[in-house]
C-alpha positions as CSV (number, residue, x, y, z in Angstrom):
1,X,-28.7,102.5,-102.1
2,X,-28.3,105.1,-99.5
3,X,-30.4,105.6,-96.1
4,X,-33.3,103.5,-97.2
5,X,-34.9,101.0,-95.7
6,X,-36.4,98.6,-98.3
7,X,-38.2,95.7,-97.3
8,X,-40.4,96.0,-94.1
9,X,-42.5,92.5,-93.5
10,X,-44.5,90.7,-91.3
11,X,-45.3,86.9,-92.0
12,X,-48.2,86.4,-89.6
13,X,-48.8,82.8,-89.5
14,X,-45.6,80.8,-91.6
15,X,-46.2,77.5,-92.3
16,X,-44.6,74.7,-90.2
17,X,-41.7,74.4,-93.0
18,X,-40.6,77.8,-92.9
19,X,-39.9,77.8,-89.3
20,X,-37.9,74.6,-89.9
21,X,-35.9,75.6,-92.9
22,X,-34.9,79.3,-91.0
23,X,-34.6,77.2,-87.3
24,X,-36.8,79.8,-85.9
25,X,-39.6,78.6,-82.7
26,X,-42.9,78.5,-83.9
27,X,-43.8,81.8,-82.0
28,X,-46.7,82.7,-83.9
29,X,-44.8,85.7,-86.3
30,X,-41.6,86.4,-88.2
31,X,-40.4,90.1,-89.0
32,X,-38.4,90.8,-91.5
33,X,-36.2,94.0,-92.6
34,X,-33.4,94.7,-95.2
35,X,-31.8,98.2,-94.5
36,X,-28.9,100.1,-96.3
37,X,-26.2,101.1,-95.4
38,X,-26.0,97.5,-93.9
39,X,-24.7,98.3,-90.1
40,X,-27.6,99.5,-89.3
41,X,-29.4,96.3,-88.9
42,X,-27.6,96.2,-85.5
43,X,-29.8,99.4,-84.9
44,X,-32.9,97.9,-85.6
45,X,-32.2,94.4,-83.8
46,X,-31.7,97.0,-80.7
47,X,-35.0,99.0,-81.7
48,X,-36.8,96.0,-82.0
49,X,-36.1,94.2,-78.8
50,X,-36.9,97.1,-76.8
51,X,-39.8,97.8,-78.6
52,X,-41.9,94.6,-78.1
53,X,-41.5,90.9,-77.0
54,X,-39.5,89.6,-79.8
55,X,-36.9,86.9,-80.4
56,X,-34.1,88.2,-82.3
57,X,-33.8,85.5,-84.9
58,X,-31.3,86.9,-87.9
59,X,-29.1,90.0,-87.7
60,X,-26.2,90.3,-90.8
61,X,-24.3,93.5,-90.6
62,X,-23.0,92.8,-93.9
63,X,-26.3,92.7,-95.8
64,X,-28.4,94.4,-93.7
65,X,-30.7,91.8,-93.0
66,X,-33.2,91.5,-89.8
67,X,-35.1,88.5,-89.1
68,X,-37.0,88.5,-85.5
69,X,-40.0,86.3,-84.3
70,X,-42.6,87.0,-81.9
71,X,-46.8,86.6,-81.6
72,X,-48.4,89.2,-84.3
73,X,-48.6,92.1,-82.5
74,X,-45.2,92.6,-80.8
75,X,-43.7,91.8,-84.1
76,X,-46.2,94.6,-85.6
77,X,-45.1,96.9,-83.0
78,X,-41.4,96.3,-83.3
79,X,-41.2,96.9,-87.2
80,X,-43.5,99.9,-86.3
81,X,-40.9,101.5,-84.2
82,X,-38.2,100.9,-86.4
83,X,-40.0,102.6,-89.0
84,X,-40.8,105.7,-86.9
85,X,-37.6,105.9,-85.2
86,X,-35.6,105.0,-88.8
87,X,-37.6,107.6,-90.6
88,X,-38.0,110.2,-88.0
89,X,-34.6,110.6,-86.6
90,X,-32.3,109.3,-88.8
91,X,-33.9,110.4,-91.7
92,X,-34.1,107.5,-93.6
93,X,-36.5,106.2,-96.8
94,X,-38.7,103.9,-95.7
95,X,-41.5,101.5,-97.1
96,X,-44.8,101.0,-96.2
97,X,-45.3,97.3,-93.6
98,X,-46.4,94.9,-96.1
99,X,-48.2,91.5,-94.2
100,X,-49.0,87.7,-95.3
């Protein structure tokens, strides 16, 4: 692990019972990130909400988890931005979007 981000995904339309087992609104998308080093999560919960019309949902500083909601496009464009900004000026590895 080093300056990596390593899981970059969009769940376009959960089911009903995984907004109710993560207590997240049915908004129509979930985002989800997993960064090293770990703090930096905070930086992308900030990246994200700027970036689009998102819900943070999730942020853990000490597993560098991210977990955000939002319809299909905001949440695209957030995880987008994050990516570009993550990769761009802090020099990070990143992964391609992945989407279900």
């Amino acid at each position: 692990p080093g300056k990596q981000i390593t899981l970059a995904h969009v769940i376009a339309s959960p089911i009903s019972a995984v907004y109710e087992s993560l207590g997240v609104s049915e908004q129509g998308a979930i985002g989800i990130l997993a960064l090293t080093p770990y703090e930096t999560a905070i930086i992308a919960a900030d990246i994200a909400g700027k970036s689009a019309d998102v819900e943070i949902s999730f942020v853990d500083r000490f597993t560098g988890s991210l977990m955000f909601s939002g319809d299909v496009q905001s949440v695209e464009t957030a995880l987008q931005n994050i990516l570009d900004y993550f990769e761009n000026t802090l020099s990070f590895s990143i992964v391609e979007m992945t989407r279900s």
